[in-house]
mmCIF file of the N, C-alpha and C atoms, coordinates in Angstrom:
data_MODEL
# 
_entry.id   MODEL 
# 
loop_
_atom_site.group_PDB 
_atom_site.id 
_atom_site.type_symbol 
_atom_site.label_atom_id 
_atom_site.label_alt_id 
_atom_site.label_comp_id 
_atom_site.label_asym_id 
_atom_site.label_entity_id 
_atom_site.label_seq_id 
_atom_site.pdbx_PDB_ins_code 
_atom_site.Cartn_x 
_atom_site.Cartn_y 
_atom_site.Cartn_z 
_atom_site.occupancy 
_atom_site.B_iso_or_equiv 
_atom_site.pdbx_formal_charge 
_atom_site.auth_seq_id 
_atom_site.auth_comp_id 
_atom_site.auth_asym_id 
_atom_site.auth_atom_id 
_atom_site.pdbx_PDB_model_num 
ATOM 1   N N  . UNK A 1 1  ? -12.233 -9.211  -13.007 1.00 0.00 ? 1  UNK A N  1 
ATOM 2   C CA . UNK A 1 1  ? -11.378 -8.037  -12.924 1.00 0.00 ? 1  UNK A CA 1 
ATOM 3   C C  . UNK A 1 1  ? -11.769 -7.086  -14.047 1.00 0.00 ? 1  UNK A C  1 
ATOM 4   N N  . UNK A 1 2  ? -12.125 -6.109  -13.699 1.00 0.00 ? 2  UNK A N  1 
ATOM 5   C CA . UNK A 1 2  ? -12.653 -4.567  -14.795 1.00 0.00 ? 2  UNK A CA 1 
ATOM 6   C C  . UNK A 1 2  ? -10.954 -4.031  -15.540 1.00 0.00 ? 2  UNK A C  1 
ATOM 7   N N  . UNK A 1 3  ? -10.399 -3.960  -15.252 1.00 0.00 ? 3  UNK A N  1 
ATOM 8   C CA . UNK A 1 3  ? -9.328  -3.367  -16.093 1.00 0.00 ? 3  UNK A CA 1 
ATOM 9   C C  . UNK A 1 3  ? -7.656  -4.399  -15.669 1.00 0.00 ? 3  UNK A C  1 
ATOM 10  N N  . UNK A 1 4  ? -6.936  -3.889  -16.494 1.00 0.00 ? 4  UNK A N  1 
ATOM 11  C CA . UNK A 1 4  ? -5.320  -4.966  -16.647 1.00 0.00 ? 4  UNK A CA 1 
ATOM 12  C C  . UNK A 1 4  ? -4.675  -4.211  -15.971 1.00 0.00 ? 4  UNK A C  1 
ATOM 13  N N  . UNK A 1 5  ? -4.800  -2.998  -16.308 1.00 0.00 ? 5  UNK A N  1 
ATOM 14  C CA . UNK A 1 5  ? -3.585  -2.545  -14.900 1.00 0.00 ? 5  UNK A CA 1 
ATOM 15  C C  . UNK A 1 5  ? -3.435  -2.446  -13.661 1.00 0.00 ? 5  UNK A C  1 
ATOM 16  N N  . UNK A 1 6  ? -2.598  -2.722  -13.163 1.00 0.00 ? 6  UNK A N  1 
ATOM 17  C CA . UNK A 1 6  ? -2.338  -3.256  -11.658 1.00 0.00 ? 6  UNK A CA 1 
ATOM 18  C C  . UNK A 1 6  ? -2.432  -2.229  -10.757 1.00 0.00 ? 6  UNK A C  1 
ATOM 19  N N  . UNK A 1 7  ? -1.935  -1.321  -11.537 1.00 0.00 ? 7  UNK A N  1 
ATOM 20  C CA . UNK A 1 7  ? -1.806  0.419   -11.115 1.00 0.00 ? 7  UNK A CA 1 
ATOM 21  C C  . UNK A 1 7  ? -3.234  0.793   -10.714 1.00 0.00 ? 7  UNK A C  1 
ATOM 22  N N  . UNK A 1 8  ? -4.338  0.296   -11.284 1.00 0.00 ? 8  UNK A N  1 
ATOM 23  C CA . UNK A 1 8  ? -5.476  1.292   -11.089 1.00 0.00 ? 8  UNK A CA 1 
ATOM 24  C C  . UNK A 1 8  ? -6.118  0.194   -9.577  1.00 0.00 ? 8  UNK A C  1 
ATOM 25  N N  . UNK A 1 9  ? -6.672  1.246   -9.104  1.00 0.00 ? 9  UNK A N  1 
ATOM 26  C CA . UNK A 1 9  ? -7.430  0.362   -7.327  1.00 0.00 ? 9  UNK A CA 1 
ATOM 27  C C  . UNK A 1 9  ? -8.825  0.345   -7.980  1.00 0.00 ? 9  UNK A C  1 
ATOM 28  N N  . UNK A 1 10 ? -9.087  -1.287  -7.391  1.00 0.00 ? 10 UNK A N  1 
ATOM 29  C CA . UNK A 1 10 ? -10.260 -1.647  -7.991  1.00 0.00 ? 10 UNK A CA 1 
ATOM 30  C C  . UNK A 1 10 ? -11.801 -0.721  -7.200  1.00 0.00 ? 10 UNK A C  1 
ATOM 31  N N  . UNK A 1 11 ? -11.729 -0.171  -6.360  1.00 0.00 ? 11 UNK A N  1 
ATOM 32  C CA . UNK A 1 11 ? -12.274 1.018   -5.801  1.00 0.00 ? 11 UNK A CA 1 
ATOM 33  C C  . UNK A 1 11 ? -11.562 2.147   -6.113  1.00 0.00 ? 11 UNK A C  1 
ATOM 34  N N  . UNK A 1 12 ? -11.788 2.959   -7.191  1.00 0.00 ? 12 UNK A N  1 
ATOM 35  C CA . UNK A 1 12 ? -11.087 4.217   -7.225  1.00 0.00 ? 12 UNK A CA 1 
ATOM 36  C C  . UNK A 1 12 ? -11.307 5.410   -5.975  1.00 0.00 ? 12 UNK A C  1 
ATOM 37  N N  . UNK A 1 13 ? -12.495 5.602   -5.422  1.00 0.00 ? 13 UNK A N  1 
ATOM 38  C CA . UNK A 1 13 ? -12.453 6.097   -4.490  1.00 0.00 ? 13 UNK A CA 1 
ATOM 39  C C  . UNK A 1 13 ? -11.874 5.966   -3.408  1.00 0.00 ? 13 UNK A C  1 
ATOM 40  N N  . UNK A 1 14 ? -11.333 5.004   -3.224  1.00 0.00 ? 14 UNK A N  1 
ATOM 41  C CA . UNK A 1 14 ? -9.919  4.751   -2.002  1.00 0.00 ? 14 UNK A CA 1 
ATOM 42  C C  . UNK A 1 14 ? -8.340  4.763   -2.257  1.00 0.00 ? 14 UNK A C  1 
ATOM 43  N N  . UNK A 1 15 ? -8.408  5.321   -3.844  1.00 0.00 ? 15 UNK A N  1 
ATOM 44  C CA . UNK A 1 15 ? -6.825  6.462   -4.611  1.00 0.00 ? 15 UNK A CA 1 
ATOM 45  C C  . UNK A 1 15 ? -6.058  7.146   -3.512  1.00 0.00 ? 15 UNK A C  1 
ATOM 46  N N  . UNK A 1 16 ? -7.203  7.705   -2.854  1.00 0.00 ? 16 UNK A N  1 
ATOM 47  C CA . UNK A 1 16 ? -6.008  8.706   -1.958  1.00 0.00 ? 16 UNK A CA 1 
ATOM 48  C C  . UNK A 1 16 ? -6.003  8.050   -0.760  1.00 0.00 ? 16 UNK A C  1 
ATOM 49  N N  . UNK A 1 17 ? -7.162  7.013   0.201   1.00 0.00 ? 17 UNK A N  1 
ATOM 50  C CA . UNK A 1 17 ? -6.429  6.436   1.258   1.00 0.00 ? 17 UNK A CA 1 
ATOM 51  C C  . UNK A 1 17 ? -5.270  5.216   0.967   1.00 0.00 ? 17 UNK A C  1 
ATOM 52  N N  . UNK A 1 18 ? -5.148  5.194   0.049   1.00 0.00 ? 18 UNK A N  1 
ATOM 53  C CA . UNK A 1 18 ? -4.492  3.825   -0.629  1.00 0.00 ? 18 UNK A CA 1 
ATOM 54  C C  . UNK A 1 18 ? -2.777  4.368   -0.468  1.00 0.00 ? 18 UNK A C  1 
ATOM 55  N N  . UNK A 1 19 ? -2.795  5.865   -1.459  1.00 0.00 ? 19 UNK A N  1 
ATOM 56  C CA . UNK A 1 19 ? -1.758  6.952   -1.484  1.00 0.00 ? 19 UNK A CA 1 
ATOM 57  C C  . UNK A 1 19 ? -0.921  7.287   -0.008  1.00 0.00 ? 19 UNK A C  1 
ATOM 58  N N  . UNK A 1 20 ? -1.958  7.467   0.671   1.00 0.00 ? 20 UNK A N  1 
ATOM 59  C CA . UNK A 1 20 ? -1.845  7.832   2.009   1.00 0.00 ? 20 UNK A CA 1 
ATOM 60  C C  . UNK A 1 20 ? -1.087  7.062   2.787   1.00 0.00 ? 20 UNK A C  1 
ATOM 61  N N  . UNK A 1 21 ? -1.202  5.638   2.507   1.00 0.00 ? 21 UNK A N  1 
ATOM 62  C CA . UNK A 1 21 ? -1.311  4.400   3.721   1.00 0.00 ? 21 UNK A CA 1 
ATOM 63  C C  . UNK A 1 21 ? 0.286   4.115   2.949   1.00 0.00 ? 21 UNK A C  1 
ATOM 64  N N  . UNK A 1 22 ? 0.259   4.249   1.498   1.00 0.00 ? 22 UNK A N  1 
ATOM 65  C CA . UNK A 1 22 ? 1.407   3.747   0.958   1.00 0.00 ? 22 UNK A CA 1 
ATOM 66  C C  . UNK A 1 22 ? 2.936   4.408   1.886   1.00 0.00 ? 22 UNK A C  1 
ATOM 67  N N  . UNK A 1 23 ? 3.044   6.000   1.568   1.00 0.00 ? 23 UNK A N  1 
ATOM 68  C CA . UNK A 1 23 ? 3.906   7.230   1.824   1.00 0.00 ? 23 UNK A CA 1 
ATOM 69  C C  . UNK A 1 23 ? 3.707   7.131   3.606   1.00 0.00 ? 23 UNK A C  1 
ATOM 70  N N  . UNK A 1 24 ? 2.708   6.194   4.423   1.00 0.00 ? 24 UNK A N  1 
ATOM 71  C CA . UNK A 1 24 ? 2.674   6.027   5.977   1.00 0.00 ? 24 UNK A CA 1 
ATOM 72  C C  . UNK A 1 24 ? 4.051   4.530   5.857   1.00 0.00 ? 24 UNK A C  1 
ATOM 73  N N  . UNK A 1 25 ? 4.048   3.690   5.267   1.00 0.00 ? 25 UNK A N  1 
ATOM 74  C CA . UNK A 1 25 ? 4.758   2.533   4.839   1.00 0.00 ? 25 UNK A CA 1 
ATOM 75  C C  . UNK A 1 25 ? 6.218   2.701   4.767   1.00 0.00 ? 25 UNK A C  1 
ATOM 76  N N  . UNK A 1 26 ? 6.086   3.713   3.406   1.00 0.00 ? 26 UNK A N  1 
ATOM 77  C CA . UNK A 1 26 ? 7.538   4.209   3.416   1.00 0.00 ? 26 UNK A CA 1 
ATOM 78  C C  . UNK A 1 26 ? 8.614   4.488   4.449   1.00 0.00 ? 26 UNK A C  1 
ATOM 79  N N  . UNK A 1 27 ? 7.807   5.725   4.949   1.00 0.00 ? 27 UNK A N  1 
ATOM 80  C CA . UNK A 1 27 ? 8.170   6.319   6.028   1.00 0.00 ? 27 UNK A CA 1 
ATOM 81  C C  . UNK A 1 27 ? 8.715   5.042   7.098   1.00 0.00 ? 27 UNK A C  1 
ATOM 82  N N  . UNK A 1 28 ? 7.852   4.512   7.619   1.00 0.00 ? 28 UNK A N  1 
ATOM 83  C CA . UNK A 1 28 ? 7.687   3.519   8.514   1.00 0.00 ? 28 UNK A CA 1 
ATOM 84  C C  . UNK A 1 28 ? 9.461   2.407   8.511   1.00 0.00 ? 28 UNK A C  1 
ATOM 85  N N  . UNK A 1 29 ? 9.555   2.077   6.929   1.00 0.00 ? 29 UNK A N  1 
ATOM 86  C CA . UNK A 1 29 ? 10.357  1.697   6.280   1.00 0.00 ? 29 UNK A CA 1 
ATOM 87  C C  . UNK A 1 29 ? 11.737  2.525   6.105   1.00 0.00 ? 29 UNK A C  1 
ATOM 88  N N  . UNK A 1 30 ? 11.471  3.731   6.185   1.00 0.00 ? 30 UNK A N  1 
ATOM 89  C CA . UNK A 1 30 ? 13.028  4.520   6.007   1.00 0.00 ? 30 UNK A CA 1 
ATOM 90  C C  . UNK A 1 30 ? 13.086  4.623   4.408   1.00 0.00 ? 30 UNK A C  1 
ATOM 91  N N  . UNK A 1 31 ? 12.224  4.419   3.750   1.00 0.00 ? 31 UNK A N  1 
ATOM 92  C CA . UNK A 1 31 ? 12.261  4.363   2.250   1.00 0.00 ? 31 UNK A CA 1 
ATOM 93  C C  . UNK A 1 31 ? 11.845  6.272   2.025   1.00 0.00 ? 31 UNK A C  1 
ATOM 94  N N  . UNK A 1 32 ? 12.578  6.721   1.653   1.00 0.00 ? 32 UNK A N  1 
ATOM 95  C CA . UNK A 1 32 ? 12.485  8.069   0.702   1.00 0.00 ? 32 UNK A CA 1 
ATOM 96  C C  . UNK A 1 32 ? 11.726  8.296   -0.267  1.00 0.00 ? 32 UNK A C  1 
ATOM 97  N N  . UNK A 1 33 ? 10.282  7.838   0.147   1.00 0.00 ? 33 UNK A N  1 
ATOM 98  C CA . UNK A 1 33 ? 9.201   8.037   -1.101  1.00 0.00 ? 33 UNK A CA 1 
ATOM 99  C C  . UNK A 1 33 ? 8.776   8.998   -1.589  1.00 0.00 ? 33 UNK A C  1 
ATOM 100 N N  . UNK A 1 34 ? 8.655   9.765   -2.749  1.00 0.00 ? 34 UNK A N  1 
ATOM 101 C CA . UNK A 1 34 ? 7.742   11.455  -2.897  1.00 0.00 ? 34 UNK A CA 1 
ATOM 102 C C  . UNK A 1 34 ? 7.098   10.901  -3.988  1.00 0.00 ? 34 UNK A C  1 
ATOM 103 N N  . UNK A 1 35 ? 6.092   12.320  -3.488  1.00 0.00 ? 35 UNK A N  1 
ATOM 104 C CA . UNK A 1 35 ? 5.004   12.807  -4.755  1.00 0.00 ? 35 UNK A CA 1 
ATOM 105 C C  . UNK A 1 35 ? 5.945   12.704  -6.357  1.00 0.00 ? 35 UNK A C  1 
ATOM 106 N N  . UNK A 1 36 ? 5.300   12.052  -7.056  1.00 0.00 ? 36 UNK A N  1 
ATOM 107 C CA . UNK A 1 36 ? 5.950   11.899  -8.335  1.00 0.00 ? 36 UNK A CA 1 
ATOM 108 C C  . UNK A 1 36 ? 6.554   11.017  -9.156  1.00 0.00 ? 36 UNK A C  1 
ATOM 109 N N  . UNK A 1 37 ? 8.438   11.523  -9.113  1.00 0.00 ? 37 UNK A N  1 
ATOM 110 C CA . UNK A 1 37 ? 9.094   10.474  -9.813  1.00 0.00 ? 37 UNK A CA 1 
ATOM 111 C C  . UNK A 1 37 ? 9.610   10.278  -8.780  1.00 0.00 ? 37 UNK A C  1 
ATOM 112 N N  . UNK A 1 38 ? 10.213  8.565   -8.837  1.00 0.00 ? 38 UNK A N  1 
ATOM 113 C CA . UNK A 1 38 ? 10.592  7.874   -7.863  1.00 0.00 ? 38 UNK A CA 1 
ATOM 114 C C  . UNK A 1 38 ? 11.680  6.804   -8.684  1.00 0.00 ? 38 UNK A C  1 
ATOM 115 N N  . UNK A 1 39 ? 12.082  7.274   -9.380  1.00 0.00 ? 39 UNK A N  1 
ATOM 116 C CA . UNK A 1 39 ? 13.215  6.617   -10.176 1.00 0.00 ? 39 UNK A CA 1 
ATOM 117 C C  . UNK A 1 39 ? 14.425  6.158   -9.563  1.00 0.00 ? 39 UNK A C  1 
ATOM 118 N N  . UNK A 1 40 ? 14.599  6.857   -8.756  1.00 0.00 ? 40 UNK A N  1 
ATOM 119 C CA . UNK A 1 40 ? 15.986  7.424   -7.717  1.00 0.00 ? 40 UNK A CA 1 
ATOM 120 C C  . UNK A 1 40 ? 15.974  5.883   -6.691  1.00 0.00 ? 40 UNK A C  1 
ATOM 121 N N  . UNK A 1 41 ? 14.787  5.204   -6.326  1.00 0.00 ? 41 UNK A N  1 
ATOM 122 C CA . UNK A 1 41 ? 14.670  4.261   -5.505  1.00 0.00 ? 41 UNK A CA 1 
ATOM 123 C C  . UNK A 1 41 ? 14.994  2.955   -6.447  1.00 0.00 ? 41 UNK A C  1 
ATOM 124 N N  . UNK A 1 42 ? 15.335  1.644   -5.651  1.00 0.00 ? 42 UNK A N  1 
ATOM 125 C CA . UNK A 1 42 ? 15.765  0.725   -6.160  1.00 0.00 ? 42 UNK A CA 1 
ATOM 126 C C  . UNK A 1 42 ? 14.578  -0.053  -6.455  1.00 0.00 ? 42 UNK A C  1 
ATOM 127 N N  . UNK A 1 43 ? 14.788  -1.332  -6.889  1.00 0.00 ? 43 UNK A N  1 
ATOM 128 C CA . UNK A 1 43 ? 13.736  -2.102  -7.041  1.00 0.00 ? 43 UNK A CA 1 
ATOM 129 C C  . UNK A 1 43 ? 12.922  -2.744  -5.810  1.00 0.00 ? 43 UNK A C  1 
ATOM 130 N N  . UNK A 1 44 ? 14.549  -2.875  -4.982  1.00 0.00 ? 44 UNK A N  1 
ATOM 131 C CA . UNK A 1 44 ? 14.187  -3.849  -3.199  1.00 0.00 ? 44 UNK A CA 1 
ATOM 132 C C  . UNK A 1 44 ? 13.308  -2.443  -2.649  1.00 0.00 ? 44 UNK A C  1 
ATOM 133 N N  . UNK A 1 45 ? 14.214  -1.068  -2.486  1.00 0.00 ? 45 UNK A N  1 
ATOM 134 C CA . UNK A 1 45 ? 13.306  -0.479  -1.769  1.00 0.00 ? 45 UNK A CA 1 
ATOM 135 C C  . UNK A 1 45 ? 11.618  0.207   -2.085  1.00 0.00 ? 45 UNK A C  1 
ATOM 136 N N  . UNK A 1 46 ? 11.147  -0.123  -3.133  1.00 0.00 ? 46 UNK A N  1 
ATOM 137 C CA . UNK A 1 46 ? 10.220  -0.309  -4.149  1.00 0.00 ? 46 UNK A CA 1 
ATOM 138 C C  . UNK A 1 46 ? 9.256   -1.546  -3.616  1.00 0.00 ? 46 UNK A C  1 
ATOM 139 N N  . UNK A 1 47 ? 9.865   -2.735  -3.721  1.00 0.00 ? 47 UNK A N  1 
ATOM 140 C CA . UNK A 1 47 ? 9.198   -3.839  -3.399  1.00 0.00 ? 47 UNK A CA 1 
ATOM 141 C C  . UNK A 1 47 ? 9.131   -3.868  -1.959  1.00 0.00 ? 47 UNK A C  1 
ATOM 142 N N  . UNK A 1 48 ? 9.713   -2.887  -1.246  1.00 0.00 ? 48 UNK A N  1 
ATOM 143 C CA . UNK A 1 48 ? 9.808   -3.531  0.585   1.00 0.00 ? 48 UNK A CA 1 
ATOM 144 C C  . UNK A 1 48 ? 8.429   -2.634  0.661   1.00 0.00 ? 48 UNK A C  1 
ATOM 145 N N  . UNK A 1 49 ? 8.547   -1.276  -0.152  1.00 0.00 ? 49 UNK A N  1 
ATOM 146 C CA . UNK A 1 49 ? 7.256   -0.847  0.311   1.00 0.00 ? 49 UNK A CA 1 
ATOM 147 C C  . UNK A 1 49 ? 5.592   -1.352  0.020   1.00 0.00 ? 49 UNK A C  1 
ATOM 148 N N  . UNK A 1 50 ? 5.656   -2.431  -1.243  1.00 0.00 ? 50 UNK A N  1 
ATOM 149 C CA . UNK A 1 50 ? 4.343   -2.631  -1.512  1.00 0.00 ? 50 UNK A CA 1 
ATOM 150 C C  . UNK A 1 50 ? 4.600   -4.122  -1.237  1.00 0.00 ? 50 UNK A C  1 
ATOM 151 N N  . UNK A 1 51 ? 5.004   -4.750  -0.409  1.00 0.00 ? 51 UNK A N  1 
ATOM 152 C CA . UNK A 1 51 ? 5.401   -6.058  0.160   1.00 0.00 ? 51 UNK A CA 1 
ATOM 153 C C  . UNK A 1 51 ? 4.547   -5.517  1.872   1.00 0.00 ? 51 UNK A C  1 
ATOM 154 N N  . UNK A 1 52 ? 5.129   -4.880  2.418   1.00 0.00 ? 52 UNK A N  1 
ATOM 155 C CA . UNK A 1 52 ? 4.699   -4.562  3.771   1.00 0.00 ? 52 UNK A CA 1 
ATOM 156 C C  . UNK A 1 52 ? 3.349   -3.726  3.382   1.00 0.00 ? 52 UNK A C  1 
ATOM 157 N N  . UNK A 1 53 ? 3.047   -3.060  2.300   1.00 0.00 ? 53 UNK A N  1 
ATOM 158 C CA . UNK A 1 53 ? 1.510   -2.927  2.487   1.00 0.00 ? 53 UNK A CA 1 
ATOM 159 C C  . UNK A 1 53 ? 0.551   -4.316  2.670   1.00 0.00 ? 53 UNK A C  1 
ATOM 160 N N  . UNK A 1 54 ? 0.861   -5.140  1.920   1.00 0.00 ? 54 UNK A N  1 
ATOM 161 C CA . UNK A 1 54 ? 0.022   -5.935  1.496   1.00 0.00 ? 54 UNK A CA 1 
ATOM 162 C C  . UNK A 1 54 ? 0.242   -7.155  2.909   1.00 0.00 ? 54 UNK A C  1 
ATOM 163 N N  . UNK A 1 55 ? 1.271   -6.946  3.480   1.00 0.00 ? 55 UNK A N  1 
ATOM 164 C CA . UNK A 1 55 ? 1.225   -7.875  4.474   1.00 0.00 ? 55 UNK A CA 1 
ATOM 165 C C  . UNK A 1 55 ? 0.434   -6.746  5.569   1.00 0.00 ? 55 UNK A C  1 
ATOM 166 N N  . UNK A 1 56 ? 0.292   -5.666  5.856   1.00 0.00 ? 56 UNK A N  1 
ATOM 167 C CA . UNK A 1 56 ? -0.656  -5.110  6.766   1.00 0.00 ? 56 UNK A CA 1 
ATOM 168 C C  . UNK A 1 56 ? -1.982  -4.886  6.309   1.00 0.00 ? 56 UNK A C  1 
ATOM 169 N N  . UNK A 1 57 ? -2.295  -4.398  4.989   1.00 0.00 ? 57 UNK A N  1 
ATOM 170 C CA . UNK A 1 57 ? -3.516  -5.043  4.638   1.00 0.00 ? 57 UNK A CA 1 
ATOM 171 C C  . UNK A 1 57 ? -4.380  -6.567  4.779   1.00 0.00 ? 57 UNK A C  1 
ATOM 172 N N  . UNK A 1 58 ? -3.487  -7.760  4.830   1.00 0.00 ? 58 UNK A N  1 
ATOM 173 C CA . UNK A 1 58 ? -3.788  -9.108  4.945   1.00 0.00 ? 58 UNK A CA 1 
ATOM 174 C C  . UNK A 1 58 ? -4.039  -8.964  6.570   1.00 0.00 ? 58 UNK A C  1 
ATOM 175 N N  . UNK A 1 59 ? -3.141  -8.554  7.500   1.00 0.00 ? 59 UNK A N  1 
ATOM 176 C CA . UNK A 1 59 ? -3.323  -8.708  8.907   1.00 0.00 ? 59 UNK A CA 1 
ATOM 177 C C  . UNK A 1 59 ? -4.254  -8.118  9.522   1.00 0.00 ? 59 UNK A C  1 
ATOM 178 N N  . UNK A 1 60 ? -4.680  -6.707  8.385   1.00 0.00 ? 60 UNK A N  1 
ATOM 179 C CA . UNK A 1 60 ? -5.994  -5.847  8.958   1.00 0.00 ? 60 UNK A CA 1 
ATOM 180 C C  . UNK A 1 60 ? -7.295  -6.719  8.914   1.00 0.00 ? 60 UNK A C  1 
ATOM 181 N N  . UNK A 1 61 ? -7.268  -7.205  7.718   1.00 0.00 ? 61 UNK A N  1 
ATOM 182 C CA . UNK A 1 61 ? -8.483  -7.816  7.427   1.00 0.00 ? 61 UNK A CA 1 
ATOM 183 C C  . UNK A 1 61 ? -8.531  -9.240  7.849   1.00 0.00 ? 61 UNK A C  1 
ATOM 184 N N  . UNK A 1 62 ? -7.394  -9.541  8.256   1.00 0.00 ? 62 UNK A N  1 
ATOM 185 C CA . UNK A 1 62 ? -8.047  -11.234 9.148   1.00 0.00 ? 62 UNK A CA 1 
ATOM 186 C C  . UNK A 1 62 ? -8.176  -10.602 10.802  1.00 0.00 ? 62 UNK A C  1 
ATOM 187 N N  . UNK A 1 63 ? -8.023  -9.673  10.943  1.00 0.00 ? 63 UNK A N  1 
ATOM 188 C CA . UNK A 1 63 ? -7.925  -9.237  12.378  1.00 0.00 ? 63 UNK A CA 1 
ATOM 189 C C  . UNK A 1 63 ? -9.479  -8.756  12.408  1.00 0.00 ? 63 UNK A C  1 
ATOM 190 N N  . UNK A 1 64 ? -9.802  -8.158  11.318  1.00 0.00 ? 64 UNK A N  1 
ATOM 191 C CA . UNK A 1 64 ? -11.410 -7.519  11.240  1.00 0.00 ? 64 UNK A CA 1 
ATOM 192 C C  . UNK A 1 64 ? -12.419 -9.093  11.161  1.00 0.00 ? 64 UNK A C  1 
ATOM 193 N N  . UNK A 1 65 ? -11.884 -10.041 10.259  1.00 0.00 ? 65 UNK A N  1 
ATOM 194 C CA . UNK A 1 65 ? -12.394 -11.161 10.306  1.00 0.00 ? 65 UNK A CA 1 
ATOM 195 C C  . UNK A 1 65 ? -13.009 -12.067 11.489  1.00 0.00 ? 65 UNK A C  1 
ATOM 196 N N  . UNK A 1 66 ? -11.875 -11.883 11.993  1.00 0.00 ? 66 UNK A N  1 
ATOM 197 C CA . UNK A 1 66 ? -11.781 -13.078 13.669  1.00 0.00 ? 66 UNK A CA 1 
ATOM 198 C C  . UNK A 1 66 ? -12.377 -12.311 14.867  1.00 0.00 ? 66 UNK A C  1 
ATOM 199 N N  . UNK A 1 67 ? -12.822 -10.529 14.106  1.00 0.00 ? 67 UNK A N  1 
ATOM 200 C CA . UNK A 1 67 ? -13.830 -9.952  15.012  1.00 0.00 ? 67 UNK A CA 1 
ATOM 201 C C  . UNK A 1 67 ? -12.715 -9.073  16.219  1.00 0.00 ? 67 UNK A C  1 
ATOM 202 N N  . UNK A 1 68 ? -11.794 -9.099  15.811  1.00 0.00 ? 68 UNK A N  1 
ATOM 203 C CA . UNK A 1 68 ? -10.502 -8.253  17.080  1.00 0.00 ? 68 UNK A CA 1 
ATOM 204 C C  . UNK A 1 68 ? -10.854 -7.012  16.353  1.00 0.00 ? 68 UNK A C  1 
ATOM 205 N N  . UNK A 1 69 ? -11.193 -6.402  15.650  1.00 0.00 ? 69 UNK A N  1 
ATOM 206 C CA . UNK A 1 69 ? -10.988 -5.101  15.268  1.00 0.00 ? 69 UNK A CA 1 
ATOM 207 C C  . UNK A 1 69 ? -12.578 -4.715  14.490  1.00 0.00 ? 69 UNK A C  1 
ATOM 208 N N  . UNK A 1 70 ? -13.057 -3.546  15.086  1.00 0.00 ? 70 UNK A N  1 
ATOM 209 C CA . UNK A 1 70 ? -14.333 -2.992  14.554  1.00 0.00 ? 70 UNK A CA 1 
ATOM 210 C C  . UNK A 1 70 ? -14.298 -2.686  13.125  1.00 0.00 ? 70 UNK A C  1 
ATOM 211 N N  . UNK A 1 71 ? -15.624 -3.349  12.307  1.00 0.00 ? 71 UNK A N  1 
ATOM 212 C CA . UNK A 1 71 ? -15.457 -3.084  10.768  1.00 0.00 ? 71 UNK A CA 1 
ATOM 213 C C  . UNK A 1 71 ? -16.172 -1.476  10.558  1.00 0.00 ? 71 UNK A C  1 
# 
């Protein structure tokens, strides 16, 4: 691992599809996400959104794996 913070994407060039996919999540979720400060949100609705990324990231990539989905 190149750096400690969790915050930074270990491909920086995928910052803004990363951004993108997050605020698609939210939405998806009913979570009230914006550009910025996000103080206003709780911890659950915080964690529901980077909980369901990471479970559609995991499903993308075993789905690309097992060959169902073009890499």
């Amino acid at each position: 691992m190149k750096n400690s913070s969790t915050n930074t994407p270990e491909v920086p060039e995928a910052k803004a599809a990363l951004d993108k996919f997050k605020f698609e999540v939210a939405s998806e979720l009913g979570v009230p996400l914006t550009n910025g400060y996000n103080g206003n949100l709780t911890s659950y609705q915080n964690g529901s959104v980077g909980g369901e990324m990471v479970r559609q990231m995991i499903r993308r990539q075993e789905e690309q794996m097992s060959g169902k989905m073009p890499q």
